[in-house]
MARVO-441932 format. One record per residue (C-alpha): residue in three letters; x, y, z; residue number from 0. Coordinates in steps of 0.5 Angstrom, whole numbers, plus 500, padded with zeros to 3 digits. Layout:
<recs>
 residuo  xx  yy  zz num
     Ala   X   Y   Z NUM
...
</recs>
This chain:
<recs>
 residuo  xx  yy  zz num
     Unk 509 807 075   0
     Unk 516 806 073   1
     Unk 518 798 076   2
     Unk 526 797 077   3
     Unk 526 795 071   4
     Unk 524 800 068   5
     Unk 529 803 072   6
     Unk 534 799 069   7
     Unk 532 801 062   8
     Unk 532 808 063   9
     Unk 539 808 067  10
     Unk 542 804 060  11
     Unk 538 809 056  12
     Unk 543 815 060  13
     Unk 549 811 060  14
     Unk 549 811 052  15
     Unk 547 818 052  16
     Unk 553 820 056  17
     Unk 560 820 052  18
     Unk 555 824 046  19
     Unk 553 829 052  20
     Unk 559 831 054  21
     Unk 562 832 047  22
     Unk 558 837 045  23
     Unk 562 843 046  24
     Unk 561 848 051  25
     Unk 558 853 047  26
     Unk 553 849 043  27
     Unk 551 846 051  28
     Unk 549 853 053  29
     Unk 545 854 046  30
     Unk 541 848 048  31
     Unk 540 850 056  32
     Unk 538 856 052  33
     Unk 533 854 048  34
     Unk 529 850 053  35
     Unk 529 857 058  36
     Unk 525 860 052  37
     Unk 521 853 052  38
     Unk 519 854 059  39
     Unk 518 861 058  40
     Unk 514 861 051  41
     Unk 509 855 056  42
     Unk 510 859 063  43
     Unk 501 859 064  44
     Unk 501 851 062  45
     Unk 505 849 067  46
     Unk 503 853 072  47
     Unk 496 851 071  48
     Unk 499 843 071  49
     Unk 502 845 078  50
     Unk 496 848 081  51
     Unk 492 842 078  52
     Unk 497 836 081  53
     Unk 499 840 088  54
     Unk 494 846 089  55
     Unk 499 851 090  56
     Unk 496 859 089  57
     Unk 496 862 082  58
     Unk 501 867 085  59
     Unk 506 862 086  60
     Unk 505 857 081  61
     Unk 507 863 075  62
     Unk 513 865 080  63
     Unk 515 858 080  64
     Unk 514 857 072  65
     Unk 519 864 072  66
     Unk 524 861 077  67
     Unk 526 855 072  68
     Unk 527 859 066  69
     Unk 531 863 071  70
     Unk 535 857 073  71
     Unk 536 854 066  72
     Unk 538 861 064  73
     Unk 543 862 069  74
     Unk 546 855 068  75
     Unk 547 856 060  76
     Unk 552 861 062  77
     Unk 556 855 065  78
     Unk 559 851 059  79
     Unk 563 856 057  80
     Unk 565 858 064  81
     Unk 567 852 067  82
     Unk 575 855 067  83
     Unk 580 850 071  84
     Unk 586 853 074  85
     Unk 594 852 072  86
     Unk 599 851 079  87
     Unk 605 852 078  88
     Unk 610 847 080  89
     Unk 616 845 078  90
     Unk 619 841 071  91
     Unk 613 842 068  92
     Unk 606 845 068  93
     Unk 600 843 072  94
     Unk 593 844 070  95
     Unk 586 842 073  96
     Unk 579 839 069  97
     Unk 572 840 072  98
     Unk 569 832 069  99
     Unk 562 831 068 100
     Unk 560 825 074 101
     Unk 556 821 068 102
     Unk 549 818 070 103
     Unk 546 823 076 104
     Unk 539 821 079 105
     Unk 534 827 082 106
     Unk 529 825 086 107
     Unk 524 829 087 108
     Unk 518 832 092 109
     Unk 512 834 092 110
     Unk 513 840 095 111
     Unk 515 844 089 112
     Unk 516 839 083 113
     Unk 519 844 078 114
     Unk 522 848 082 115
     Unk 526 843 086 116
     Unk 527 838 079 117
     Unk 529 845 075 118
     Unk 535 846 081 119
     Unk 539 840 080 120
     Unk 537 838 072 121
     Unk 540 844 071 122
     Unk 548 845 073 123
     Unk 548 837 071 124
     Unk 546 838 065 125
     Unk 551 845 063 126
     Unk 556 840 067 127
     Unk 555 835 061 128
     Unk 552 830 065 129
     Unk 546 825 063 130
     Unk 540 826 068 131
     Unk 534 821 071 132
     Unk 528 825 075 133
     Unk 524 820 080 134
     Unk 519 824 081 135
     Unk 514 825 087 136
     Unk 508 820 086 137
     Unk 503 825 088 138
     Unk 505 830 083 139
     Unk 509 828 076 140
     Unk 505 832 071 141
     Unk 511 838 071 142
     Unk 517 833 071 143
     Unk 514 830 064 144
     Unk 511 836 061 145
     Unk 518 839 062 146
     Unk 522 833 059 147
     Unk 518 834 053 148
     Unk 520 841 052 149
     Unk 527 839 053 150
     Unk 527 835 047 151
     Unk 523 840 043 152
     Unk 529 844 045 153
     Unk 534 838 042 154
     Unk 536 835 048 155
     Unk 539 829 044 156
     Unk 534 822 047 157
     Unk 537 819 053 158
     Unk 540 826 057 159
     Unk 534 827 061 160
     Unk 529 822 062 161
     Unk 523 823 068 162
     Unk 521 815 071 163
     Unk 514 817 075 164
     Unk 515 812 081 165
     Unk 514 810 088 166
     Unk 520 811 092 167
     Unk 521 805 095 168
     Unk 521 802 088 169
     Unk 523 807 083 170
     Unk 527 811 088 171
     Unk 531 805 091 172
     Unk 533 803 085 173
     Unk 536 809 081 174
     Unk 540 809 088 175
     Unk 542 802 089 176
     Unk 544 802 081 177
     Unk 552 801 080 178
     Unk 551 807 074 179
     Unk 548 812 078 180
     Unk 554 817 080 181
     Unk 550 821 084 182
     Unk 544 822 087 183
     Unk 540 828 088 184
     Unk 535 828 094 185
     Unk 530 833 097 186
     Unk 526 830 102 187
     Unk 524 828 109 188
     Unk 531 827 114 189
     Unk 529 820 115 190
     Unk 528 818 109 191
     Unk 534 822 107 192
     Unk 539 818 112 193
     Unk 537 811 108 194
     Unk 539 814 101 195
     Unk 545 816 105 196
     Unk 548 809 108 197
     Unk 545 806 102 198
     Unk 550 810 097 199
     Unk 556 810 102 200
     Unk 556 802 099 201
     Unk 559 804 094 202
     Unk 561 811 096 203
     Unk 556 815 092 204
     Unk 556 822 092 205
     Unk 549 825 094 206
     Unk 547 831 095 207
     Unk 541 832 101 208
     Unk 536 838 103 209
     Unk 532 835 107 210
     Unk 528 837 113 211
     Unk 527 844 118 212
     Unk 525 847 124 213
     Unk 527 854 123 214
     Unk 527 860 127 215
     Unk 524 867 126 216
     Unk 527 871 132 217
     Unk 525 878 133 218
     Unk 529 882 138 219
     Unk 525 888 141 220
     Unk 529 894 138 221
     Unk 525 890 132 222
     Unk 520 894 128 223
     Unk 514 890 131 224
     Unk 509 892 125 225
     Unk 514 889 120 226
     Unk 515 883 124 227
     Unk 509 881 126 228
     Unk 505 883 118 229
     Unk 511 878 115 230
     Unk 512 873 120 231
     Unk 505 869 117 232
     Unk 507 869 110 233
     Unk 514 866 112 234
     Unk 511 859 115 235
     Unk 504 859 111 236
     Unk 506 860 104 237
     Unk 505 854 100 238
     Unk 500 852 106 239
     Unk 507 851 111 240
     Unk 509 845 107 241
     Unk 516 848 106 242
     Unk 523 846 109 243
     Unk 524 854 110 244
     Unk 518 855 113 245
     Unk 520 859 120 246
     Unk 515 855 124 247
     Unk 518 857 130 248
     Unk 518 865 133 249
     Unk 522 867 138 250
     Unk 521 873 141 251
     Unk 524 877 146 252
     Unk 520 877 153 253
     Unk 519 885 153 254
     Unk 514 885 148 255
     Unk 513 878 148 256
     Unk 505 879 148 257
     Unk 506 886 145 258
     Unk 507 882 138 259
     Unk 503 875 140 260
     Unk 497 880 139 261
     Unk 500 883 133 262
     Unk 502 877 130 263
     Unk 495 873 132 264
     Unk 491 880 127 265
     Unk 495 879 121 266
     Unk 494 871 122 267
     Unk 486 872 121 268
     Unk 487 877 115 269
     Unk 491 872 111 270
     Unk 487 870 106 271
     Unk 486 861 105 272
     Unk 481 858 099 273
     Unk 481 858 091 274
     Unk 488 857 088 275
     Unk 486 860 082 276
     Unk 484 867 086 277
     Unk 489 872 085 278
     Unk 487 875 092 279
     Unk 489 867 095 280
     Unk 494 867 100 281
     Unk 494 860 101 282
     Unk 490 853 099 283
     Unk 490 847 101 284
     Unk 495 841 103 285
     Unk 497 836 099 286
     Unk 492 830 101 287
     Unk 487 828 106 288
     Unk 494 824 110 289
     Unk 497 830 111 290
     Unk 492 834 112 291
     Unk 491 829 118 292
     Unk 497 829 121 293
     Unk 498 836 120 294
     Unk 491 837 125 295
     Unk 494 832 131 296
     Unk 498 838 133 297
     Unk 492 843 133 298
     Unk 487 841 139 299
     Unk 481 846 136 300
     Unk 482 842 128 301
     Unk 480 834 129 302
     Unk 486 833 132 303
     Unk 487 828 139 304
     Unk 492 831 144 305
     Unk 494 838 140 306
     Unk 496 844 142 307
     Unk 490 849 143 308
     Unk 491 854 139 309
     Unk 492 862 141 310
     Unk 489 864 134 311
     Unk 487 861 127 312
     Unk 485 864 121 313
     Unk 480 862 117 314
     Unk 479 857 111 315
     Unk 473 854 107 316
     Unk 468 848 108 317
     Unk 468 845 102 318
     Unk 471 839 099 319
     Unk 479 840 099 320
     Unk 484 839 104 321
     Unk 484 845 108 322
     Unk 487 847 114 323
     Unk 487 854 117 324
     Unk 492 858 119 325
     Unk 494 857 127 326
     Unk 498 860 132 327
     Unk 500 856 139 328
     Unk 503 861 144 329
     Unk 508 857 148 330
     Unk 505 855 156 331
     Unk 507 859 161 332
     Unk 512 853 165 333
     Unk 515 851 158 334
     Unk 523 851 158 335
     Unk 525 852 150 336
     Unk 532 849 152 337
     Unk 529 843 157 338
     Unk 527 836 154 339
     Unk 521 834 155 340
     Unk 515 830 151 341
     Unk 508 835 152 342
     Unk 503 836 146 343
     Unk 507 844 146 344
     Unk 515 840 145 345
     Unk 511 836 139 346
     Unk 509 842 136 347
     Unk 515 847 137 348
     Unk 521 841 135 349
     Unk 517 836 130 350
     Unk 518 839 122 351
     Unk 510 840 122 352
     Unk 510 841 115 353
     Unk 503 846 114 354
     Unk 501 852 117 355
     Unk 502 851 125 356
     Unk 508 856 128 357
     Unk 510 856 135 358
     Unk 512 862 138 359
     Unk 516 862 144 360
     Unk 519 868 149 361
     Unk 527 869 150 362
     Unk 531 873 156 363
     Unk 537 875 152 364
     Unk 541 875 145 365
     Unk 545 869 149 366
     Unk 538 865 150 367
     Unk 535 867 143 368
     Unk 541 863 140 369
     Unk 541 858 144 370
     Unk 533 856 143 371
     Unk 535 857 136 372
     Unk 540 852 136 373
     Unk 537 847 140 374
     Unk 535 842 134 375
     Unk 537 837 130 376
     Unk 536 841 124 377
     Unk 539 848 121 378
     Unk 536 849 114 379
     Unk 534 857 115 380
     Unk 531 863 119 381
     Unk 531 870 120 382
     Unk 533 876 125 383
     Unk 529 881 127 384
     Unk 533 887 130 385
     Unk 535 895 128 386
     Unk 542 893 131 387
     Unk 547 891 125 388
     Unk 552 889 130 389
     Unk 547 884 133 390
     Unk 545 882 127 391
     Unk 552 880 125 392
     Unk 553 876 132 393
     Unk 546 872 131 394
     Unk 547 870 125 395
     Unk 554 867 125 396
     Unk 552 864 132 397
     Unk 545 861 130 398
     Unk 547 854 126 399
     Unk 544 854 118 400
     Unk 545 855 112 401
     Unk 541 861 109 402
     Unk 539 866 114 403
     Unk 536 873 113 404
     Unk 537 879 117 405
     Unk 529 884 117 406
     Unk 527 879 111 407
     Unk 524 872 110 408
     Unk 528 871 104 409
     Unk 532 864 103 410
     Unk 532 862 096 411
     Unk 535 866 090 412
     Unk 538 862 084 413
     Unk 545 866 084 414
     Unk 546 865 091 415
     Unk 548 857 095 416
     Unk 542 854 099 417
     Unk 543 849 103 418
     Unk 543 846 111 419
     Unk 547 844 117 420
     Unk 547 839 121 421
     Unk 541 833 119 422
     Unk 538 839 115 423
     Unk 542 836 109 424
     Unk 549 835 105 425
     Unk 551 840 100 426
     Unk 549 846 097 427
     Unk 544 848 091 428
     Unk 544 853 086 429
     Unk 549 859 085 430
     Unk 556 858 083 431
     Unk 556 852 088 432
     Unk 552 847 086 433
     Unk 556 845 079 434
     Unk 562 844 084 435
     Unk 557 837 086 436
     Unk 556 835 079 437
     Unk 564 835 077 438
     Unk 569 832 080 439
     Unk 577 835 080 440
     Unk 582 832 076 441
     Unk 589 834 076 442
     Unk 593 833 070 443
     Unk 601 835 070 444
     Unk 605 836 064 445
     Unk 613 835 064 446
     Unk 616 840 060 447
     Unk 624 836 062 448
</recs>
C-alpha cells in the first residue's frame, strides 16, 4: 500500500513527465493510445481472468469489460488529431482558441468495475496530453497494474501513467489535497464524493464526480409486459447489483401492478447465480463478507435484523463465498412512495442498496410515476417501459437523470456522455464530452493593425 510519500514521489514523477507528453504531436499521441488498445486486445483472456480473480465477476462480463477498454482507448486515439479550436471573428484582429492539457490528473478508482472505470478517465486524459495517477481500489488493484504495464510495453514514456495501490483515506487523500494534482477524477460513493469535493474546492480544483443511485424502472401498462418483467432482473442483478446504474427501483403502473409482480417474481427464480468461470452464470457473488452483511440488513429472510420480507428470491449456492440471492421486496399495501417515512420498506426503496434487492412500487398516473421517480437525492439512471412514444418523450425529460433509456436498460456506450444530476455526480464521461473535462479553453488574440 502506497504511503503519502509515495504518493509525492509519484505525482513529482507526473510533474516531470508532463512538458515532454504534451509535445508529442498529435499524431504520434494517437499512434500510441493505439497501440496500447492492440495491447488490451492481444491480452483481453488475462485480464479477464484478473478481474474474475480479484472482483468475481462473470466470465461473461469480464470478457465484455476487457473489450470495453480497448474500445475506449481506440475511440480516444482519434482525439489528438481531432481536438480543433474555433477561430471568432472580431474586429482589428483574428481570435482563435486552444484546448491545453490541465497537467497531473488523479483518478481514483472503484471496486465496482476497475478497468472499465479506470479506462473511462485514463483514456481522454491521456489523448489531451495530460499525465495520469490511478489510485485504485484496495480490494481490487490487479488490472490497474497489469494495465500500466501494457501501457509502457506500448511506449508511454515513464511517469505519463502510473498506478499507486492504496488505502483511500491515505493515498486517495493525498492525490487530492497535492497542490499539483490539477484534477481529480472519482467514482464512488456520495458521501465520500462530497469530501473530495469541499477538499478540492480549496484550492479550486477541478473534478469530476460519478457517484451514487437510486434509479428507477417505471413501466406504464400499454408496456410489453413479458419484455419488461424478463429485463427487469438483469437490469438491478447484473454484476451482483453492485452498479450505480442498477435500477433498483420499479415503478409499475397500479392496473397491472400484480399482474407484472407475478411476472417479475418467475424471471427472478430463473436467474442463474454461481461460478464466475460458468458461462451459463448470470451472477456471482458480492465483493466481501462486510458488503454482503449490509447488503442482507434489507432482506429479513437472508440474515438480516429488521429487513424487509421478500416477495420472491432466486437461488444462490451454499459454499464458501459471498453469495446472496436475487430478491424482490413488494411494496406494503399503506406505504406513500412520495411521504417521509423511516420503516424497513422506506430504507430499502431510498438507500443505494448496492446488491441485488429491487423494490417495486405501484403508480396512479404519468404525473405520479414522475414525481415517485424524482423523489431522491440522486439522478444517475433509468428506464421507460411504455408503447406510447409521446409519453416516452414527456417522462423522460421530466424524469431527473442523466442517462435514460426508452423499452432498453442500456446506460453506458463510450460514444455517447454518461453521467448524473443532482448528488449523482458532477461532469460527464465518456463521448466527445469527456475530453472537455481534461482541457482547459484558452483565448488567444492577434492584432492584425
Amino acid at each position: 500500500m502506497a504511503d503519502a510519500a509515495e504518493v509525492d514521489r509519484a505525482v513529482e514523477r507526473a510533474r516531470r513527465a508532463f512538458p515532454a507528453w504534451r509535445a508529442v504531436a498529435p499524431g504520434d499521441r494517437a499512434r500510441l493510445l493505439r497501440r496500447f488498445a492492440r495491447l488490451v486486445e492481444d491480452h483481453a483472456s488475462e485480464l479477464a481472468r484478473l478481474e474474475i480473480a480479484n472482483a468475481g465477476h462473470t466470465v461473461g462480463n469480464a470478457e465484455w469489460e476487457a473489450g470495453n477498454v480497448r474500445d475506449v482507448l481506440h475511440f480516444y486515439a482519434g482525439a489528438p488529431e481531432r481536438e480543433h479550436g474555433r477561430q471568432i471573428p472580431v474586429a482589428g484582429g483574428v481570435d482563435m482558441t486552444f484546448a491545453e492539457p490541465l497537467g497531473v490528473v488523479g483518478v481514483i478508482v472503484p471496486w465496482n468495475f476497475p478497468m472499465v472505470i479506470m479506462t473511462w478517465a485514463v483514456a481522454p486524459a491521456l489523448a489531451a496530453g495530460n499525465t495520469v495517477i490511478v489510485k485504485p481500489a484496495e480490494w481490487t488493484p490487479l488490472t490497474a497494474l497489469r494495465l500500466a504495464e501494457l501501457a509502457l510495453e506500448a511506449g508511454l514514456p515513464e511517469g505519463v501513467l502510473q498506478v499507486v495501490p492504496g488505502e483511500g483515506e491515505v493515498a486517495g487523500a493525498r492525490l487530492v489535497e497535492h497542490p499539483d494534482v490539477r484534477k481529480i477524477v472519482f467514482t464512488g460513493s456520495t458521501e465520500v464524493g462530497k469530501l473530495i469535493a469541499s477538499q478540492a474546492a480549496t484550492q479550486v480544483k477541478r473534478v469530476t464526480l460519478e457517484l451514487g443511485g437510486k434509479s428507477a424502472n417505471i413501466v406504464f401498462a400499454d408496456a410489453d409486459l413479458s419484455r419488461a418483467a424478463a429485463s427487469a432482473p438483469m437490469a438491478v442483478f447484473d454484476n451482483s447489483g453492485q452498479d450505480c446504474c442498477a435500477r433498483s427501483r420499479v415503478l409499475v403502473e397500479r392496473s397491472v401492478y400484480d399482474d407484472f409482480l407475478s411476472r417479475l417474481a418467475d424471471a427472478v427464480r430463473e436467474v442463474r447465480v454461481g461460478d464466475p468461470l460458468d458461462p451459463a452464470t448470470q451472477m456471482g457473488p458480492l465483493i466481501s463478507a462486510e458488503h454482503r452483511n449490509r447488503v442482507a440488513s434489507f432482506v429479513a429472510s437472508s440474515g438480516g435484523s429488521g429487513g424487509v420480507e421478500p416477495y420472491a428470491t432466486g437461488s444462490c449456492p451454499d459454499g464458501p463465498g459471498f453469495w446472496f440471492p436475487p430478491s424482490v421486496l413488494a411494496a406494503p399495501a399503506a406505504f406513500d412512495p412520495l411521504a417521509p417515512g423511516s420503516g424497513a420498506f422506506h430504507r430499502a426503496f431510498t438507500e443505494e442498496i448496492f446488491g441485488p434487492v429491487v423494490s417495486v412500487v405501484p403508480f396512479d398516473d404519468e404525473d405520479h410515476a414522475v414525481r415517485i421517480a424524482n423523489n431522491t437525492a440522486y439522478g444517475l439512471s433509468g428506464s421507460i417501459w411504455t408503447r406510447d412514444v409521446g409519453r416516452a418523450l414527456r417522462t423522460a425529460r421530466a424524469v431527473e437523470a442523466g442517462n435514460l433509456s426508452v423499452n432498453s436498460h442500456s446506460s453506458v456506450r463510450y460514444w455517447t456522455p454518461f453521467g448524473g444530476f443532482k448528488q449523482s455526480g458532477l461532469g460527464r464521461e465518456l463521448g466527445a464530452d469527456a475530453l472537455a473535462a481534461f482541457t482547459e479553453v484558452k483565448n488567444v488574440f492577434i492584432s492584425t493593425e
